[in-house]
Biopython code that builds the backbone (N, CA, C, O; Angstrom):
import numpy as np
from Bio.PDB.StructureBuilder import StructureBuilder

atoms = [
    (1, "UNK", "N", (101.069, 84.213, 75.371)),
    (1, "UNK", "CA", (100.918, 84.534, 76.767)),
    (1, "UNK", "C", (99.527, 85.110, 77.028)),
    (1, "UNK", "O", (98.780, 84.875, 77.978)),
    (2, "UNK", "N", (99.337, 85.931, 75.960)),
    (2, "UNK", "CA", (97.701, 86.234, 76.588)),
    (2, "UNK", "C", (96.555, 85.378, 76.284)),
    (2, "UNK", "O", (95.628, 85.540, 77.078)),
    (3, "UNK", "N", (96.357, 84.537, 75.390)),
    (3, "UNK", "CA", (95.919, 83.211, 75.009)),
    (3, "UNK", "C", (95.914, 82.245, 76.385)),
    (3, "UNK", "O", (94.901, 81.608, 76.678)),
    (4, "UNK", "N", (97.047, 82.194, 77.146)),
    (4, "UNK", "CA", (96.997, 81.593, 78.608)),
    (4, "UNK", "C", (96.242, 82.433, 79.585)),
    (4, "UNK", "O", (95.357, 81.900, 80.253)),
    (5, "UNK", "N", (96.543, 83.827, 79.739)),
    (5, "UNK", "CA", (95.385, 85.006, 80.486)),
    (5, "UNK", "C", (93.893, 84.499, 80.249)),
    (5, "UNK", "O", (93.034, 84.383, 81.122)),
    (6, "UNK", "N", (93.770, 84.246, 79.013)),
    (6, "UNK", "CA", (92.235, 84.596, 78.431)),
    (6, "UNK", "C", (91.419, 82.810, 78.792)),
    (6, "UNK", "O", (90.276, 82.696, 79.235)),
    (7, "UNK", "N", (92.049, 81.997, 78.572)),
    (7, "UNK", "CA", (92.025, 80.668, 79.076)),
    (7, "UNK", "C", (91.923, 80.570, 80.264)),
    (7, "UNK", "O", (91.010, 79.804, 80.574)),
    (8, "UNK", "N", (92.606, 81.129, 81.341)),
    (8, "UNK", "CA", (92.373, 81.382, 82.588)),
    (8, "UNK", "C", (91.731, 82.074, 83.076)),
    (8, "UNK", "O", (91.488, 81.683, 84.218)),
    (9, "UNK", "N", (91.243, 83.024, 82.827)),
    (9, "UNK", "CA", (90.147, 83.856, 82.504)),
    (9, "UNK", "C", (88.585, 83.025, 82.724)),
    (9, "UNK", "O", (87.720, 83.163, 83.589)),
    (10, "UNK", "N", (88.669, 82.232, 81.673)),
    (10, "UNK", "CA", (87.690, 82.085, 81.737)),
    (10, "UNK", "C", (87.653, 80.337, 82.489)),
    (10, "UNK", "O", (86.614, 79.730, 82.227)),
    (11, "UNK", "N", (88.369, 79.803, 83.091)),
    (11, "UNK", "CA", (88.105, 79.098, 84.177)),
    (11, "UNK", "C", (87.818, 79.334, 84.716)),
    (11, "UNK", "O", (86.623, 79.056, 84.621)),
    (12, "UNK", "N", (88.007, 79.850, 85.607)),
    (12, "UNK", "CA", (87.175, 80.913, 86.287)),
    (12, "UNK", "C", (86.103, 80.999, 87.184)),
    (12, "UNK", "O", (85.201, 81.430, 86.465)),
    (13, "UNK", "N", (85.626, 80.851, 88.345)),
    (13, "UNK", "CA", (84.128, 80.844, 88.752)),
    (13, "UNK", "C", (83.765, 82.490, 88.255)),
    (13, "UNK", "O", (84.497, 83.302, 87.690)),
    (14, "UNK", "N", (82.299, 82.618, 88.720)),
    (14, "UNK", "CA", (82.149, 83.752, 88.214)),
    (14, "UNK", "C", (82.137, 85.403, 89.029)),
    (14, "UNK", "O", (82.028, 86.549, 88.595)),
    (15, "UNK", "N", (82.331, 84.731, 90.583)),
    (15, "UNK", "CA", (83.049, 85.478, 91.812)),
    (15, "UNK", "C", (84.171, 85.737, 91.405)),
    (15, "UNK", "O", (84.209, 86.876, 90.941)),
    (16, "UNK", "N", (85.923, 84.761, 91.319)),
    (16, "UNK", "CA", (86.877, 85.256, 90.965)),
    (16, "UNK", "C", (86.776, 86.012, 89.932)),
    (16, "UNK", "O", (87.649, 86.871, 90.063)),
    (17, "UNK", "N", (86.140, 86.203, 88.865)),
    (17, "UNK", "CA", (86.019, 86.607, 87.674)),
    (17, "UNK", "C", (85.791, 88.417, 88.086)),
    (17, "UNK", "O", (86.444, 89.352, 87.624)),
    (18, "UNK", "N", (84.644, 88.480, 89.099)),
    (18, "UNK", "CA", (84.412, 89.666, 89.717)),
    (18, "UNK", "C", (85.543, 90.424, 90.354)),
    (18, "UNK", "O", (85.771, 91.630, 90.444)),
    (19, "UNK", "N", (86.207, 89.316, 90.786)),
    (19, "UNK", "CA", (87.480, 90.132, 92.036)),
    (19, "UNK", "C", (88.422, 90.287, 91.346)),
    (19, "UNK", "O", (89.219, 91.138, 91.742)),
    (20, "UNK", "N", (88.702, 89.662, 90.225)),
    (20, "UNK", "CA", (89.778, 90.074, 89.334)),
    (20, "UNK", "C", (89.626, 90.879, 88.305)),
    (20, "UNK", "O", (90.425, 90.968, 87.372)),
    (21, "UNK", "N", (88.458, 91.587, 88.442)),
    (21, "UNK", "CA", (87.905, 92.734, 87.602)),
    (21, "UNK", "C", (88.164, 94.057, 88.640)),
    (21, "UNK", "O", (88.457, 95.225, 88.382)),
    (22, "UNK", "N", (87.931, 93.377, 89.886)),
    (22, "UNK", "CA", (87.747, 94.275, 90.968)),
    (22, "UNK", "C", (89.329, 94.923, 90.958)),
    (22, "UNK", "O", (89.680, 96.067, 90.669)),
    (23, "UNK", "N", (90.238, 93.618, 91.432)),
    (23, "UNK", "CA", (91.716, 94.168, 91.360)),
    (23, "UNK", "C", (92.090, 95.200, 90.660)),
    (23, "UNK", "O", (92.602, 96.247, 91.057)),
    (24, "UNK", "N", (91.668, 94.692, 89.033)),
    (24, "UNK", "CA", (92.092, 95.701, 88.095)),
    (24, "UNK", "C", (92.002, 97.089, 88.104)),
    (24, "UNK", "O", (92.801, 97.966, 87.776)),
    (25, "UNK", "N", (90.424, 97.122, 88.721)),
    (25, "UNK", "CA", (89.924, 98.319, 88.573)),
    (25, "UNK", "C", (90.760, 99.191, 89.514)),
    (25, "UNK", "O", (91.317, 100.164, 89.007)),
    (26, "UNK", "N", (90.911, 98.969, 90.780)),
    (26, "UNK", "CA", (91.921, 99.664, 91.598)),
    (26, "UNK", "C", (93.247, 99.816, 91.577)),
    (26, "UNK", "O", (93.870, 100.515, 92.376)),
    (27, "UNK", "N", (93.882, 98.969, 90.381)),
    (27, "UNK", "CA", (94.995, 99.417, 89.887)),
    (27, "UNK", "C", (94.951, 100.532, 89.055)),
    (27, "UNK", "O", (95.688, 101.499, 89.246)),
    (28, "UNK", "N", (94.150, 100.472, 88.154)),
    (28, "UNK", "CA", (94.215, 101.529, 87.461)),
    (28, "UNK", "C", (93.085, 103.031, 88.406)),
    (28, "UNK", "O", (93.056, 104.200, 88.019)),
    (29, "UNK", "N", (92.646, 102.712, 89.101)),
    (29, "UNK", "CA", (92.293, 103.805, 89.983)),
    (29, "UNK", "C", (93.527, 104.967, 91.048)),
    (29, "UNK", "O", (93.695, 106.178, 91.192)),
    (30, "UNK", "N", (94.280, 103.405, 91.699)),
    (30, "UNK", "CA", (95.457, 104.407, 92.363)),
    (30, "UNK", "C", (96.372, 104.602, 91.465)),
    (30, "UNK", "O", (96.989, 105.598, 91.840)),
    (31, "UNK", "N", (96.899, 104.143, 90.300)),
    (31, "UNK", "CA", (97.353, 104.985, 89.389)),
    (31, "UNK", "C", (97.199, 106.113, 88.656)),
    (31, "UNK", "O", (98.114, 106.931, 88.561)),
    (32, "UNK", "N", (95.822, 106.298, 87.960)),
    (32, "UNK", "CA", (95.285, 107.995, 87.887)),
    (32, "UNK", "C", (94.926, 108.671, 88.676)),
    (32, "UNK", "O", (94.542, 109.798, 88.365)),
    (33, "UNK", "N", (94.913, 108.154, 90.259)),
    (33, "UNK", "CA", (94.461, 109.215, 91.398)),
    (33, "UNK", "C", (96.213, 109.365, 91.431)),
    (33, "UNK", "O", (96.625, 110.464, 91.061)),
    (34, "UNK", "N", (96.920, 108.675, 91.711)),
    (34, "UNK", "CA", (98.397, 108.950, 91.215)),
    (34, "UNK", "C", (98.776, 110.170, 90.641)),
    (34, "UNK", "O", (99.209, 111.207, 91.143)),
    (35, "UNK", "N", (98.514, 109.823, 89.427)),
    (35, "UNK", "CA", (98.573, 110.854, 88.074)),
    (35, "UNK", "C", (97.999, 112.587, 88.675)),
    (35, "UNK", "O", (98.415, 113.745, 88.626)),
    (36, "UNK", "N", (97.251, 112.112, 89.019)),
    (36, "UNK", "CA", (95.898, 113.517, 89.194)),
    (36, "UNK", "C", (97.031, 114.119, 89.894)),
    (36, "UNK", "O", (97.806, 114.827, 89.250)),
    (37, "UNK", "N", (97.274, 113.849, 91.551)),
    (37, "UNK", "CA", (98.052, 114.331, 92.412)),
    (37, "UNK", "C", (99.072, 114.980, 91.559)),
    (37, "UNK", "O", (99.133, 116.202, 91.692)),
    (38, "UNK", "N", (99.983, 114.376, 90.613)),
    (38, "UNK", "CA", (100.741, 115.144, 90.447)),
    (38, "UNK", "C", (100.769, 116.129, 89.459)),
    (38, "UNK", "O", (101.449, 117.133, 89.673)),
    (39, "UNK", "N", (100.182, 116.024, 88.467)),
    (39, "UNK", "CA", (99.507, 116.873, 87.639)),
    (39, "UNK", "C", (98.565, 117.784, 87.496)),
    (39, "UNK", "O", (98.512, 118.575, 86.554)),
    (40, "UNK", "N", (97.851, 117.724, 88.331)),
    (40, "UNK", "CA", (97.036, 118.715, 88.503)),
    (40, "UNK", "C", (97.497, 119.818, 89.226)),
    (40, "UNK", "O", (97.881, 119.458, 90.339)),
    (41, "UNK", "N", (97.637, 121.278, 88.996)),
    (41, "UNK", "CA", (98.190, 121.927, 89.617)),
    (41, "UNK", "C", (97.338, 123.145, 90.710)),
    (41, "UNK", "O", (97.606, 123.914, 91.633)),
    (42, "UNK", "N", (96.176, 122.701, 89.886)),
    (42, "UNK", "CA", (94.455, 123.688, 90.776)),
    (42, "UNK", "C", (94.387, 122.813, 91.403)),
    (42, "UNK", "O", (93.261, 122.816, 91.901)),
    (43, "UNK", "N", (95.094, 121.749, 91.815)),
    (43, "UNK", "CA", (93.925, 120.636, 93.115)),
    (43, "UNK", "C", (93.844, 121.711, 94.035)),
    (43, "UNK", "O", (94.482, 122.744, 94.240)),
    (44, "UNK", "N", (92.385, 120.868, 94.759)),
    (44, "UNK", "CA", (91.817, 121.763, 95.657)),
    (44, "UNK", "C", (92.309, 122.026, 96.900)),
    (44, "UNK", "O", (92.035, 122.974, 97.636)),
    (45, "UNK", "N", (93.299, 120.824, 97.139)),
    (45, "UNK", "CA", (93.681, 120.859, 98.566)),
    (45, "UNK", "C", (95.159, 121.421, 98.520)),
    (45, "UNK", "O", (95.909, 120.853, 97.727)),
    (46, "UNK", "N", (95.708, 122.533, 99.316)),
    (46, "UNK", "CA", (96.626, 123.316, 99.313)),
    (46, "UNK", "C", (98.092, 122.325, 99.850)),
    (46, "UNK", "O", (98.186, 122.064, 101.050)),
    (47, "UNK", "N", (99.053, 121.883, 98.980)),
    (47, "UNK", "CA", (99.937, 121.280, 99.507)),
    (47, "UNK", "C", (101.277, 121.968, 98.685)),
    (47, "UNK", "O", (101.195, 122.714, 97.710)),
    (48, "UNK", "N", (102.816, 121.400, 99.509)),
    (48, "UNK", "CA", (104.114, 122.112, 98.569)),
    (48, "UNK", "C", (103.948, 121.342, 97.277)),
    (48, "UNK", "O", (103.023, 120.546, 97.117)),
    (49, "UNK", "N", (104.753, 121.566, 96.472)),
    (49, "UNK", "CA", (104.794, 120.919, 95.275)),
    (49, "UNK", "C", (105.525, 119.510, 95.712)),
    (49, "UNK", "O", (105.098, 118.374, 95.506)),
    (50, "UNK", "N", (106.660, 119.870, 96.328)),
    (50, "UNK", "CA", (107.362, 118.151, 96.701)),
    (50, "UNK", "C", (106.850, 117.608, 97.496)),
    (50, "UNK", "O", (107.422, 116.542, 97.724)),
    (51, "UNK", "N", (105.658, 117.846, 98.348)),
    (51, "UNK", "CA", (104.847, 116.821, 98.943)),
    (51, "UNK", "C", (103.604, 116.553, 98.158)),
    (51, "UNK", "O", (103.160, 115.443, 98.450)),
    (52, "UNK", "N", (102.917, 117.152, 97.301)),
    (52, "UNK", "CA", (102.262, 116.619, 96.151)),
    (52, "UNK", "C", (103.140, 115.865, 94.794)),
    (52, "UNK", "O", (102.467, 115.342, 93.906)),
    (53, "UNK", "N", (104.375, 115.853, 94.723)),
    (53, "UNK", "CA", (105.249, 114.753, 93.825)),
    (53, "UNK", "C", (105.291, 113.885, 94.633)),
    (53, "UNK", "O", (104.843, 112.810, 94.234)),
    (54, "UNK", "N", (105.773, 113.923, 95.951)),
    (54, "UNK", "CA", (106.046, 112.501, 96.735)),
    (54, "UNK", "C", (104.522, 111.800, 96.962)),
    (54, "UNK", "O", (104.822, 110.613, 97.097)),
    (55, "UNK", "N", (103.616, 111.854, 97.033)),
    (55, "UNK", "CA", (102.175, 111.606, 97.718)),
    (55, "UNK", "C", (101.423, 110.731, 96.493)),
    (55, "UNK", "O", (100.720, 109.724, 96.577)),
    (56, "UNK", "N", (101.996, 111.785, 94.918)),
    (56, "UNK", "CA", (101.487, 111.385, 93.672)),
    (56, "UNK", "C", (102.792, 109.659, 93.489)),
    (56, "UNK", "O", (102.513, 108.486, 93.240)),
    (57, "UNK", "N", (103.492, 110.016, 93.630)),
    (57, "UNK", "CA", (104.882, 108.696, 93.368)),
    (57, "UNK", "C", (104.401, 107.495, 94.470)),
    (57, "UNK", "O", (104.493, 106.302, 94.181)),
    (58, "UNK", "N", (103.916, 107.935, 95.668)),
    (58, "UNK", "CA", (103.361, 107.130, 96.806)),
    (58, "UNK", "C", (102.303, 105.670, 95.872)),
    (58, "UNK", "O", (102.376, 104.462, 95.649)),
    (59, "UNK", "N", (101.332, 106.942, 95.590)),
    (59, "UNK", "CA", (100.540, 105.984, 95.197)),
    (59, "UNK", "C", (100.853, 105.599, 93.584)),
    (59, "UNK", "O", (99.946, 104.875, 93.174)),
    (60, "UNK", "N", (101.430, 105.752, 92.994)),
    (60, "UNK", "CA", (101.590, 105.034, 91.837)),
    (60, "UNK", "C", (102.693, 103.765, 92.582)),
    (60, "UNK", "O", (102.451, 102.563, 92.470)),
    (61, "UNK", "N", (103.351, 104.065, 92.991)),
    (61, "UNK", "CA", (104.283, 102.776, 93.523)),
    (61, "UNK", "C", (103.416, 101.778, 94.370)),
    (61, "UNK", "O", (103.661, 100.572, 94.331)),
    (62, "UNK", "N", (102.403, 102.294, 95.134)),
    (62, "UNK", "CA", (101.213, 101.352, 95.748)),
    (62, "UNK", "C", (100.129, 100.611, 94.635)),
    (62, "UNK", "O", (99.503, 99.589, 94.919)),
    (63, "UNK", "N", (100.032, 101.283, 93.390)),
    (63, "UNK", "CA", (99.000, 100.648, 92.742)),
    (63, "UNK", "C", (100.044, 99.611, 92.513)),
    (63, "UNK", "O", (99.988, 98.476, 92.987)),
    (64, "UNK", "N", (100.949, 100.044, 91.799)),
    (64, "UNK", "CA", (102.252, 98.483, 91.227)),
    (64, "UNK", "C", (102.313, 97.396, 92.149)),
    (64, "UNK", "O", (101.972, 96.265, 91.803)),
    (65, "UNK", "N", (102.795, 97.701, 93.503)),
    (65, "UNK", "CA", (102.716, 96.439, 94.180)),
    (65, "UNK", "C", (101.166, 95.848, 94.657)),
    (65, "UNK", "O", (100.926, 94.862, 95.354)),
    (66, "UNK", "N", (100.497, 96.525, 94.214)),
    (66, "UNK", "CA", (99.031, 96.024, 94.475)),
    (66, "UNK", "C", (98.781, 94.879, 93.018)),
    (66, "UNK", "O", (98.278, 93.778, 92.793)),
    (67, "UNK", "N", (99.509, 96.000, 92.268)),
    (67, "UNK", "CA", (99.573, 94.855, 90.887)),
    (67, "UNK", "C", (100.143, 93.612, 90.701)),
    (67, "UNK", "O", (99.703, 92.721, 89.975)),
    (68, "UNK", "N", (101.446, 93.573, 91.594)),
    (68, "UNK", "CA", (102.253, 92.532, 91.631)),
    (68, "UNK", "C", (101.670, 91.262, 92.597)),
    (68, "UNK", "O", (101.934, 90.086, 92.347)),
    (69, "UNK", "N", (100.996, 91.612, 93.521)),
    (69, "UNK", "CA", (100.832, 90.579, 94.589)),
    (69, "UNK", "C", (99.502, 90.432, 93.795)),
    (69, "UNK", "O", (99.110, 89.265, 93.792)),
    (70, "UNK", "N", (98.571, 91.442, 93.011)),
    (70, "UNK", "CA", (97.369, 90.459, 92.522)),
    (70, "UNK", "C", (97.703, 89.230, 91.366)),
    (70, "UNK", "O", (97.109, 88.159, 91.240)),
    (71, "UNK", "N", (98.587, 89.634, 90.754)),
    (71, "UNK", "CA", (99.196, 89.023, 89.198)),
    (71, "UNK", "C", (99.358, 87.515, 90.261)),
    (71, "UNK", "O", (98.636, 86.523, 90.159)),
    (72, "UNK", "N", (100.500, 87.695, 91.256)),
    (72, "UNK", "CA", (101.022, 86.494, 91.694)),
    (72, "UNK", "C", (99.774, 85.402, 92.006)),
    (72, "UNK", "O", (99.536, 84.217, 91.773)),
    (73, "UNK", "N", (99.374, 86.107, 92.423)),
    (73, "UNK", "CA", (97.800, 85.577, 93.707)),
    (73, "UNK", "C", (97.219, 84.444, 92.777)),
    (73, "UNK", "O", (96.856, 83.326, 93.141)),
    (74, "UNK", "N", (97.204, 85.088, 91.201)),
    (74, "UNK", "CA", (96.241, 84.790, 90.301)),
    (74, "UNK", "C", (97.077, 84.150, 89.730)),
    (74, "UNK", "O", (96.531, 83.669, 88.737)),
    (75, "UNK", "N", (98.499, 83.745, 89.796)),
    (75, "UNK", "CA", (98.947, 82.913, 88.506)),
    (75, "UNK", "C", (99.216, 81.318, 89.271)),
    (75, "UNK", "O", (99.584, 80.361, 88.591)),
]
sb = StructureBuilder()
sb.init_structure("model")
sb.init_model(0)
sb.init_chain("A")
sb.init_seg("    ")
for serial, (resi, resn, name, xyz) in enumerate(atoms, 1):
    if name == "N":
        sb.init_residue(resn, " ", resi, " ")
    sb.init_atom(name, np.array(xyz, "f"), 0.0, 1.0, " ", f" {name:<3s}", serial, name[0])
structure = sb.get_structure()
């Protein structure tokens, strides 16, 4: 399966190649801005704890379906 990724990959023009670097990168961006929110407990900005769990769960559930509709887009 990743042998088919990497093959496709590199079909590729070298724009898609960019935007599907691009995708990635913002998956894994709203996932550790995700993370941060909920883990961090000095963040700077004063919120309850269950609206900094819900806000942190927000965006990890937004990077996923950001993940899902890019995966599709691309297969």
């Amino acid at each position: 399966m990743f042998s088919k990724l990497v093959i496709n990959f590199k079909k590729k023009s070298p724009s898609q190649r960019f935007l599907f670097v691009i995708g990635i990168l913002f998956f894994v961006l709203y996932l550790v801005l995700g993370l941060i929110v909920i883990f961090w407990q000095a963040m700077p900005i004063v919120m309850p704890n269950h609206y900094r769990i819900a806000f942190g769960l927000l965006l990890i559930v937004y990077s996923f379906f950001r993940f899902a509709r890019f995966f599709n887009a691309n297969s």
